[in-house]
N, C-alpha and C positions, 0 to 999 in steps of 0.2 A: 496310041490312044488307049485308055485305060478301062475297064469296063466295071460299073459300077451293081452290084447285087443289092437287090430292092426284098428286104422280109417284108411278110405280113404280119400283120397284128397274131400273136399268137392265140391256137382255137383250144378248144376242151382237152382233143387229144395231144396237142404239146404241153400241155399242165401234166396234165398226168405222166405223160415219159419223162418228165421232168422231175416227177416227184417217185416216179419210181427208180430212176438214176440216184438220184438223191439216198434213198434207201437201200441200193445197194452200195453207196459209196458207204453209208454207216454200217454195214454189213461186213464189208471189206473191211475197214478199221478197226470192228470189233475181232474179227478172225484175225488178224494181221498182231493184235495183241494178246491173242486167247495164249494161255499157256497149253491147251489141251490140241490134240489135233480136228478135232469139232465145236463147233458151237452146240453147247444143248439149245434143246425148245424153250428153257424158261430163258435163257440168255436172250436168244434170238427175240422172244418177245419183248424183255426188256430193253433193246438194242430200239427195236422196232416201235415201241411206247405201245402193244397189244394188250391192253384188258387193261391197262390206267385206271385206277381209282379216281374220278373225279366226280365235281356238283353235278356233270352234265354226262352221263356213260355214253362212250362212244363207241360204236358195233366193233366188236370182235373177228380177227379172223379166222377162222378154224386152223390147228394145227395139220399137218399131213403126218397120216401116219409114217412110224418110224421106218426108214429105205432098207430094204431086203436085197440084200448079194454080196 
């Protein structure tokens, strides 16, 4: 007998793991083709569509400061 797995309707929090998978999968593509062995912050925000010029400005996220060690 086979057993059959029933989803729910997806809620607010599987949007968002969704779209934060999402963004690190363009993260990984864009590291994966970087020539350097980092992504800069301007990259990374470009990757990420962070601070886009548009009709409609969309909030920003703050960068983190740069990683010390």
């Amino acid at each position: 007998m086979t057993q059959v797995v029933t989803l729910s309707a997806p809620n607010a929090q599987d949007c968002v793991a969704l779209a934060e998978i999402e963004l690190c999968g363009e993260l990984m593509i864009a590291a994966a083709d970087a020539r350097e062995d980092r992504l800069s912050p301007d990259r990374i925000d470009e990757v990420l569509n962070v601070g886009a010029h548009s009709a409609e400005q969309a909030p920003t996220v703050p960068r983190q400061g740069r990683h010390r060690g």
